[in-house]
C-alpha positions in Angstrom: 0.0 0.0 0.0 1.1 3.3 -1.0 0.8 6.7 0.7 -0.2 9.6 -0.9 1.8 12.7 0.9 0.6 16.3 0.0 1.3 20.1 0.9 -1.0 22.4 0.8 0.6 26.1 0.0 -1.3 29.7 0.2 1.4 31.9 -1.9 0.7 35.8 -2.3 1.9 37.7 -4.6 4.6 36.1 -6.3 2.8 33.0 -7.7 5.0 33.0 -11.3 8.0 32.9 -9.0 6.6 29.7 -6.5 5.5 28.2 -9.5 8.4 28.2 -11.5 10.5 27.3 -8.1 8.4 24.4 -7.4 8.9 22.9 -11.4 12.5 23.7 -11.6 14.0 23.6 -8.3 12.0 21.9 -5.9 10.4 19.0 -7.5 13.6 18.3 -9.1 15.3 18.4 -5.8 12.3 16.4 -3.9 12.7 13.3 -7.0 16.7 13.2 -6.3 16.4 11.2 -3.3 14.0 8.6 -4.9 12.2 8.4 -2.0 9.2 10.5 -3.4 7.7 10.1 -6.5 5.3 10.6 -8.8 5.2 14.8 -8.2 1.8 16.4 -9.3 0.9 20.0 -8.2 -2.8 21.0 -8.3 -4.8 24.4 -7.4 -7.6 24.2 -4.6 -10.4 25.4 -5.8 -12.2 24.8 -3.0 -10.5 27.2 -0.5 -10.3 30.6 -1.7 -8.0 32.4 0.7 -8.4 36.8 0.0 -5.0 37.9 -2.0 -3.4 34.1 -2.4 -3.1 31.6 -4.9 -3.2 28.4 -2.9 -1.9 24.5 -4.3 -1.7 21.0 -3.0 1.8 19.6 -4.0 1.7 15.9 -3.9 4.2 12.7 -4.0 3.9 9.7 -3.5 5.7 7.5 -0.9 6.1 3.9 0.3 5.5 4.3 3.7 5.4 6.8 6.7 8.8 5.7 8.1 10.4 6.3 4.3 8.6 9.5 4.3 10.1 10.4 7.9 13.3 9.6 6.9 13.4 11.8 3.9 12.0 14.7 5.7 14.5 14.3 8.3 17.4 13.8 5.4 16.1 16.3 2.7 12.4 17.9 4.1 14.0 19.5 6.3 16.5 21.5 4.0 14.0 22.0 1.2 11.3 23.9 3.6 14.1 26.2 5.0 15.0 27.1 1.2 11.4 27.6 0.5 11.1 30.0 3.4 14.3 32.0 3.0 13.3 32.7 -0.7 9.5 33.5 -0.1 9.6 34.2 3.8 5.9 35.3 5.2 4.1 34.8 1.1 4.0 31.5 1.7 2.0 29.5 4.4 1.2 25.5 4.1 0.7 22.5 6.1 1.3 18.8 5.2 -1.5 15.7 4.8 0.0 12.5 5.1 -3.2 9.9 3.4 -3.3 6.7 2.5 -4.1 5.3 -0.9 -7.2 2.8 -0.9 -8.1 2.5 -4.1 
């Protein structure tokens, strides 16, 4: 059984910029370990938050102890890169689910 891991992002105001981040630095980066795969980012059209653009980015993952590992390893890193380069525009949480069907 797989996992499905996501992270849901609010970005204001420079949503070209996290975009073209996310495609060409930090998916790239994420796919390196090989712990992650199959990257997919989507807009929530459900939440609509005033003056933000928000996105679920989502990966795949074996298993919640795989997935620990590589945020202790890499997860880590990535989010203080992300935050450094778009400090208080960007907000997000992560959703750990499991895949049923």
């Amino acid at each position: 059984t797989s996992s499905l891991v996501g992270s849901e992002m609010c970005i204001r105001d420079r949503e070209k910029f996290f975009l073209a981040w996310m495609q060409e630095f930090y998916l790239p980066e994420v796919e390196k370990h090989g712990t992650l795969y199959a990257p997919r980012i989507a807009r929530i059209l459900s939440h609509i938050e005033e003056g933000s653009i928000c996105y679920s980015v989502q990966f795949e993952v074996e298993n919640s102890a795989k997935l620990h590992h590589w945020h202790q390893e890499q997860g880590v890193k990535l989010n203080e890169e992300l935050l450094r380069i778009f400090n208080d525009k960007v907000i997000g949480f992560p959703t750990l689910m499991e895949v049923i069907v």
